[in-house]
Wavefront OBJ file of the C-alpha trace (Angstrom):
o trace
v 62.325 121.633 102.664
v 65.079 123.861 100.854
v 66.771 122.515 97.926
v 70.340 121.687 97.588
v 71.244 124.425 95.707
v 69.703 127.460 98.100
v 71.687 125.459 100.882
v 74.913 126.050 98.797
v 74.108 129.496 98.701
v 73.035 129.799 102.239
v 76.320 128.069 103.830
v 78.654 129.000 100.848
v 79.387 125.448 100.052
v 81.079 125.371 96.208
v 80.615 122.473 93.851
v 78.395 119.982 91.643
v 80.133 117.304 92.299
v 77.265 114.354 92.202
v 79.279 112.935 95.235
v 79.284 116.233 97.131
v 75.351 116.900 96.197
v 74.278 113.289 97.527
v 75.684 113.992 100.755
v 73.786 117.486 100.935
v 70.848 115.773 99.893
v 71.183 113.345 102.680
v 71.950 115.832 105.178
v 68.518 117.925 104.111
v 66.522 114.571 104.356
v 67.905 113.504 108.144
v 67.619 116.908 109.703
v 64.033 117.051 110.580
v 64.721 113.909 112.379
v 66.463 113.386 115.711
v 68.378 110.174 114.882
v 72.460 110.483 115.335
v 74.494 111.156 112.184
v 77.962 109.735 111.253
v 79.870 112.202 108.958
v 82.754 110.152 106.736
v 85.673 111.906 105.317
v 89.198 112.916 105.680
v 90.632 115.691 107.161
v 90.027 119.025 105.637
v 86.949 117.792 103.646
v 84.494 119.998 105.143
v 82.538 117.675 107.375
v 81.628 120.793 109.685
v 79.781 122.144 107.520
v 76.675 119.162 107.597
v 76.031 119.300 111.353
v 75.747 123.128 110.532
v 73.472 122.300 107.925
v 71.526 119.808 109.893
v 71.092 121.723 113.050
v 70.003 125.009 111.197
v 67.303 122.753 109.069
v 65.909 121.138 112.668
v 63.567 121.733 114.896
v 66.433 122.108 117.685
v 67.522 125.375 115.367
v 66.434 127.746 118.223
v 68.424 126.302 120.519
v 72.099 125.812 121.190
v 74.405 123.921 118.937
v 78.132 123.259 120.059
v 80.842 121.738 118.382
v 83.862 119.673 119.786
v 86.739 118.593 118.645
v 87.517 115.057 120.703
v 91.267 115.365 119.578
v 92.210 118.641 121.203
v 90.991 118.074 124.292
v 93.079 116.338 126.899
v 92.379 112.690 128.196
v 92.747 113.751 131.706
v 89.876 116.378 131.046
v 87.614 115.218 128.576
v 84.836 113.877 130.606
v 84.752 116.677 132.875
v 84.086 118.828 129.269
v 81.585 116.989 128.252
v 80.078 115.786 131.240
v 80.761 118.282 134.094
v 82.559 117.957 137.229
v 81.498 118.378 141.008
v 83.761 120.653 143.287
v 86.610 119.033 144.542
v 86.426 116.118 142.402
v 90.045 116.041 141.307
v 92.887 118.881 141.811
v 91.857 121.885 140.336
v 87.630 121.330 140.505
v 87.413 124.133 142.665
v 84.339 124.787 141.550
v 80.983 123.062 139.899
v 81.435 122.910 136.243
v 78.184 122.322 133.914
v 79.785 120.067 131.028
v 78.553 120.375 126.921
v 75.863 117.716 127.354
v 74.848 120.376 129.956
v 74.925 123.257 128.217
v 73.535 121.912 124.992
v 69.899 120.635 126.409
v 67.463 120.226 123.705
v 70.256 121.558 120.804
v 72.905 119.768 118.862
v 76.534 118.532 120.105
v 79.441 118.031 116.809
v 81.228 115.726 118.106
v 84.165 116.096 115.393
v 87.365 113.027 115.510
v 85.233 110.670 117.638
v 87.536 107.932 116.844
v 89.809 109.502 119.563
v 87.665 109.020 122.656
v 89.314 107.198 125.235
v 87.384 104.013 125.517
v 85.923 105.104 129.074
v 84.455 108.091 128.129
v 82.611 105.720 124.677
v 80.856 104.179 127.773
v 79.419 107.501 128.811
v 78.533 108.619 125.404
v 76.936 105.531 124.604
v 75.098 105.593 128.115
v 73.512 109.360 126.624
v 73.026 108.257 123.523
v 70.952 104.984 124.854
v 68.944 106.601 127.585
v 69.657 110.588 127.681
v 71.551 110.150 130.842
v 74.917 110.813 132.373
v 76.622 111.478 135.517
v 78.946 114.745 136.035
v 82.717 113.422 137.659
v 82.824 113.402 141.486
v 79.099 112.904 141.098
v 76.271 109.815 142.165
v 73.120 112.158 141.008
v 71.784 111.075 137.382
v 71.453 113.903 135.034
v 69.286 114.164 132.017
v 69.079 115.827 128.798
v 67.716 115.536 125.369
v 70.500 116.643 122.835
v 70.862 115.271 119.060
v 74.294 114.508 118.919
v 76.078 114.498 115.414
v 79.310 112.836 114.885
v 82.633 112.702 112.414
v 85.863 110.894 112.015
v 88.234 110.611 109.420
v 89.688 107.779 111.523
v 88.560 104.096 109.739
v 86.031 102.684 112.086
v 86.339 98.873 111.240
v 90.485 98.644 111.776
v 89.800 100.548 115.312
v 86.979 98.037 116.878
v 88.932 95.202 115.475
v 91.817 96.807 117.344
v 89.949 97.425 120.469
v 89.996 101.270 119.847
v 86.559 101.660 119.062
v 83.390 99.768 120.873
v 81.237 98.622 118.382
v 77.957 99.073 120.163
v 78.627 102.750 120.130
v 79.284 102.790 116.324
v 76.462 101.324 115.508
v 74.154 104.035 117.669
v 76.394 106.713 116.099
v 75.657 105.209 112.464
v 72.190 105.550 112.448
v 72.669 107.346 109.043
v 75.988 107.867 107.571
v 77.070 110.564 105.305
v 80.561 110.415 103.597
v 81.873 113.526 102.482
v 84.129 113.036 98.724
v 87.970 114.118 99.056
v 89.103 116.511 96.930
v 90.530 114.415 94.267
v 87.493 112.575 93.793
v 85.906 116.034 92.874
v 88.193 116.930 90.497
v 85.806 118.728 88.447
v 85.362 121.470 91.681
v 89.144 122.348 91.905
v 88.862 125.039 89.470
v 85.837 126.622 90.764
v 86.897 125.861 94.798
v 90.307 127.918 93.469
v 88.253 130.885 92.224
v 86.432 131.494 94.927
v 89.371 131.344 97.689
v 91.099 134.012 95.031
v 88.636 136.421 95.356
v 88.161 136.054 99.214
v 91.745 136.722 99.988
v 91.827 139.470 97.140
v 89.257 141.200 99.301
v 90.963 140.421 102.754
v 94.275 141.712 101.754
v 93.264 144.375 99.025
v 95.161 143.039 96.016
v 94.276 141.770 92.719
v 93.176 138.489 92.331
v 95.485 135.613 91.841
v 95.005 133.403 88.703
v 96.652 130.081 87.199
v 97.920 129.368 83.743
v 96.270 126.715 81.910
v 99.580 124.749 82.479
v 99.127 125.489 86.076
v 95.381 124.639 86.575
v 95.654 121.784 85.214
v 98.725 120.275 87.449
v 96.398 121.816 90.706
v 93.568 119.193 89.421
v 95.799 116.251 89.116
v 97.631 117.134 92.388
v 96.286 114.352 94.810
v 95.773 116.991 97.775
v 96.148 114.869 100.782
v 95.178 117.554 102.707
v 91.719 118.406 100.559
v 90.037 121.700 100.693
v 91.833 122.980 103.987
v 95.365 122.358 102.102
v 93.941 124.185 98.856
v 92.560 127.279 100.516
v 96.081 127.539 102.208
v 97.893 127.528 99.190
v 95.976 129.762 97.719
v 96.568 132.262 100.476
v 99.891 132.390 99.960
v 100.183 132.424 96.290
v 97.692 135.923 97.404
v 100.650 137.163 99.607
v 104.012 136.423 98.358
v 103.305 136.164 93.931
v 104.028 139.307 92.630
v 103.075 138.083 89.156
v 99.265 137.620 89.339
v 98.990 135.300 86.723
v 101.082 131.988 88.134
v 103.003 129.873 86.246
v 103.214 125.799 86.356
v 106.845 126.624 87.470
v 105.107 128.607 90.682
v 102.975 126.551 91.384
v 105.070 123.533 91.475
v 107.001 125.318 94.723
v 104.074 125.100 96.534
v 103.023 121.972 95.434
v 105.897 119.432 95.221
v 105.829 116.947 92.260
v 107.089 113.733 94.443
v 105.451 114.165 98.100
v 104.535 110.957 100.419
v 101.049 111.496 99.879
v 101.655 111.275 96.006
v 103.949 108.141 96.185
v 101.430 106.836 98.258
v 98.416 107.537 95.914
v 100.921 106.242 93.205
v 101.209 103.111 94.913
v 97.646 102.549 95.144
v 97.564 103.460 91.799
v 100.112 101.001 90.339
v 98.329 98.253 92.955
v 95.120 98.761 91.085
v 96.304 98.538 87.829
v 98.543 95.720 88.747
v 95.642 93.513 90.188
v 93.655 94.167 86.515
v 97.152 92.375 84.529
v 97.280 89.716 87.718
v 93.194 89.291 86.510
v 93.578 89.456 83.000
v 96.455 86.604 83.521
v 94.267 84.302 85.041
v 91.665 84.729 82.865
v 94.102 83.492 80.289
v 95.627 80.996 82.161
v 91.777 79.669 82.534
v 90.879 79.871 79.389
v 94.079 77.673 78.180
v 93.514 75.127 80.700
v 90.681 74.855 79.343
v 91.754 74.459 76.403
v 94.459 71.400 77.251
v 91.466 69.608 78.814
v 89.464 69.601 75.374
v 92.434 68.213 73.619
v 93.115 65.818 76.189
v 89.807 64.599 76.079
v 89.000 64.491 72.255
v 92.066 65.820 70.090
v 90.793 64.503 67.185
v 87.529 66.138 66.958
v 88.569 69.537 68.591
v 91.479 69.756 66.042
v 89.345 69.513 63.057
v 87.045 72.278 64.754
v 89.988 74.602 65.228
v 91.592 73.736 61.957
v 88.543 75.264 60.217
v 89.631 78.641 61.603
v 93.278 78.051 61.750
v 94.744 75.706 59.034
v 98.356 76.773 59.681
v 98.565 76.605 63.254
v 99.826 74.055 65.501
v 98.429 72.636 68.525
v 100.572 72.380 71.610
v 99.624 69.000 73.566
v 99.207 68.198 77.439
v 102.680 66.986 77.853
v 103.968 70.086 75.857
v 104.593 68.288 72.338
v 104.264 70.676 69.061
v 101.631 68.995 66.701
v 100.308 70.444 63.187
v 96.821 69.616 62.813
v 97.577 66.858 60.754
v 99.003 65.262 63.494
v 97.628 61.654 64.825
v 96.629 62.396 68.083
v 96.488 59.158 69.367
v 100.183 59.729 70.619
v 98.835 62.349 72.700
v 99.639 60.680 76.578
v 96.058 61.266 78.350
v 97.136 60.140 81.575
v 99.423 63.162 82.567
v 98.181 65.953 83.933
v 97.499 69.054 81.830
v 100.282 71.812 82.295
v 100.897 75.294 80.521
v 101.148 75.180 76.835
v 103.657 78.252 76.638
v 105.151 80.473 78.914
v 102.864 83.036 80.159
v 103.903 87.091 79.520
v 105.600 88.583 82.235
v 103.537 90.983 84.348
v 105.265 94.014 82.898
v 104.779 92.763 79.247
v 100.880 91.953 80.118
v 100.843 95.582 81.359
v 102.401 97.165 78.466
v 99.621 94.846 76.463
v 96.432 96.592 78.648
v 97.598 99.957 78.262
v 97.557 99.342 74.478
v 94.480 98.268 74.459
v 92.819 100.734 76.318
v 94.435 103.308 74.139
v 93.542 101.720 71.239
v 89.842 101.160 72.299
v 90.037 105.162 73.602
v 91.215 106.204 70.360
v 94.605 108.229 72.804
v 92.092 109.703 75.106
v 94.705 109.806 77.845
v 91.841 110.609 80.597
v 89.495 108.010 79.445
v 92.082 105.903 79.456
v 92.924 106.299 82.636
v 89.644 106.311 84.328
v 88.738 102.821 82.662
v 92.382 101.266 83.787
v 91.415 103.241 87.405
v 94.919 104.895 88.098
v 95.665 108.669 87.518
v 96.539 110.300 84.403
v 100.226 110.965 86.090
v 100.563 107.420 86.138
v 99.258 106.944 83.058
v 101.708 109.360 81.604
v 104.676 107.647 83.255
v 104.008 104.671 82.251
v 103.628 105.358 78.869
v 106.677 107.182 78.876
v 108.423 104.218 80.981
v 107.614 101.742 78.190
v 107.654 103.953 74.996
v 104.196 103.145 73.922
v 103.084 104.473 70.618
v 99.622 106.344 70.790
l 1 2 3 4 5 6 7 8 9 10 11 12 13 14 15 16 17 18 19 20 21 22 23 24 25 26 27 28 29 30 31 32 33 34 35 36 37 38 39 40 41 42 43 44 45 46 47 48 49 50 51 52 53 54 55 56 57 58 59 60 61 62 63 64 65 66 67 68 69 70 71 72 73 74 75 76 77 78 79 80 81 82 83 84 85 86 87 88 89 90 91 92 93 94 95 96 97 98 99 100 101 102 103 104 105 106 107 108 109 110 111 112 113 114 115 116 117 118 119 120 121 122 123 124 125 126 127 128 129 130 131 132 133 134 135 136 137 138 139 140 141 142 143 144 145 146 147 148 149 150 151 152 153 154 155 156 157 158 159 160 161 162 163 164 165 166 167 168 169 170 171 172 173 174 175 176 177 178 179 180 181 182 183 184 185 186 187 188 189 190 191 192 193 194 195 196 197 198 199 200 201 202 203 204 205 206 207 208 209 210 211 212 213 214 215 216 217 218 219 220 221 222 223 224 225 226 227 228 229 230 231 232 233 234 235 236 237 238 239 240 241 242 243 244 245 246 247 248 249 250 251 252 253 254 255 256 257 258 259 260 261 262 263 264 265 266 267 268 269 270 271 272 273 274 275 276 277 278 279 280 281 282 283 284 285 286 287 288 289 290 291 292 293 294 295 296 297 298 299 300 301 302 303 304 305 306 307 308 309 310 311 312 313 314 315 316 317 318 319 320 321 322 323 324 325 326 327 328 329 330 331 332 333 334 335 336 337 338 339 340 341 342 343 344 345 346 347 348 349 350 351 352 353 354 355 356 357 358 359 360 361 362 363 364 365 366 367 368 369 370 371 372 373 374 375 376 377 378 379 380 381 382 383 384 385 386 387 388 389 390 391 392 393 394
């Protein structure tokens, strides 16, 4: 069995991403097998290349291996491409057509964007994948044939069954094993390297010197959120190759081709700002918690819980149940019991509690803007704003 780093070598694949080198591994251990293969990922990841991978590592390597794209083809058409049609079975069969499943016999079908099949033609797929049979359009003769079928989708899977979009019982013969392929932006670390390499490819295909990137400029290309992953950064370094006569490209360039405030980015921002957001929301109720808590102890023996906390704090004052300011030499007998426990002050506002966890972080970080912002989980162009939004000190 070859290793994952001959099979980067052998199907050009760049990276060490730990993300991107589990799903090669996985894709190396499945392939001896016959068992169907989901491949996970957005668009423009590179989830054609592991049905390459797994094919050409199978015993089926010898024999054909095919790959469709289920959202190009047309609805009215799509079974007779896959399936076959019999002559004169609809206008325009004219002829006898042998369909992939067909063509394919004891090789490999791609099925790439699965999530688009038309719900009738899931039946027929799952009726192959089940029993190796199917039945060309116009025909009543069952055909067989012994394919490995491999699929991918960037479409999610659980939203479409529970919209009727997707039948379940196919998914879960499709997901024998899944693979899920890392975007771009959660493989950061490959940007620079993934850059390189296009920039000598399109040096070679168009004869001119290679294109490079400022440190400025490399370094807004890895916090760009590429929505559109490795297909978006190979074109945009193909035309930084044609139309920069300067070789060496400046964050000012680069920003032309890569627009600061795009929907993908306000979107990822969003995402961003909900994740730090639900930490504060957390972090409040923890507090909240904690002074309920708190209340309750009083409520039940203020006496004996304010000489406890008078050890540590001998100049504080204890707020009661029913919101009453007492110093610890208060008699707590005129405490109320009877009422209900409520906040003891008012609790900081969400942005204040924010401002208060960035702080911290940055505190506990020692600045380290990055580390920062992979323990709060946003991006470091959040990160930045928001320090800059509420002029916090590093």
């Amino acid at each position: 069995m070859e290793n994952i780093q001959s099979i980067k070598q052998r199907f050009k694949i760049i990276g060490n991403d730990p993300g991107l080198n589990r799903s090669l591994a996985k894709a190396i251990q499945v392939s001896p097998t016959d068992i169907s293969v989901l491949v996970m990922g957005e668009s423009g990841v590179g989830k054609e290349f592991l049905p390459k991978i797994i094919h050409q590592l199978s015993l089926r390597k010898h024999h054909s291996y095919i790959a469709v794209n289920c959202g190009a083809l047309p609805e009215g058409t799509i079974e007779s491409e896959l399936f076959g049609h019999e002559k004169g079975s609809f206008t325009g069969a004219t002829c006898v057509r042998k369909g992939y499943f067909e063509v394919v016999d004891k090789g490999t079908i791609f099925l790439d964007e699965v999530g688009e099949l038309p719900l009738t033609t899931q039946v027929r797929l799952l009726r192959v994948l089940e029993s190796g049979e199917f039945l060309k359009v116009g025909s009543s003769i069952i055909q067989r044939t012994n394919v490995r079928i491999i699929a991918a989708t960037n479409v999610n899977i659980s939203e479409a069954i529970s919209k009727g979009r997707f039948r379940e019982d196919l998914y879960y013969r499709l997901n024998t094993v899944q693979i899920n392929v890392p975007s771009l932006r959660a493989r950061r670390g490959d940007i620079s390297l993934l850059f390189k390499k296009f920039s000598q490819y399109f040096a070679e295909k168009y004869r001119m010197p290679t294109i490079k990137l400022s440190s400025d400029a490399m370094g807004y290309v890895k916090n760009y959120p590429w929505p559109g992953n490795v297909r978006q950064l190979r074109n945009v370094v193909e035309q930084l190759s044609i139309l920069e006569s300067d070789r060496e490209v400046s964050i000012e360039r680069i920003k032309e081709y890569l627009p600061e405030h795009t929907l993908s980015q306000e979107s990822g921002q969003m995402s961003n700002e909900r994740d730090l957001l639900y930490k504060v929301l957390y972090d409040m109720r923890k507090d909240l918690t904690d002074l309920k808590s708190l209340t309750w102890k009083l409520m039940r023996s203020p006496t004996e819980y304010a000489h406890r906390v008078k050890q540590d704090h001998p100049q504080e004052e204890i707020i009661s149940a029913a919101g009453k300011k007492y110093s610890l030499e208060t008699n707590y007998e005129e405490i109320d019991e009877s009422k209900e426990p409520r906040t003891a002050s008012k609790s900081l506002s969400l942005q204040e509690k924010e401002i208060e966890l960035i702080r911290k972080a940055l505190k506990r970080n020692r600045g380290k803007r990055k580390t920062v912002a992979k323990e709060l989980g946003i991006s470091e162009r959040t990160l930045y704003r928001k320090i800059k939004q509420f002029s916090i000190e590093i």
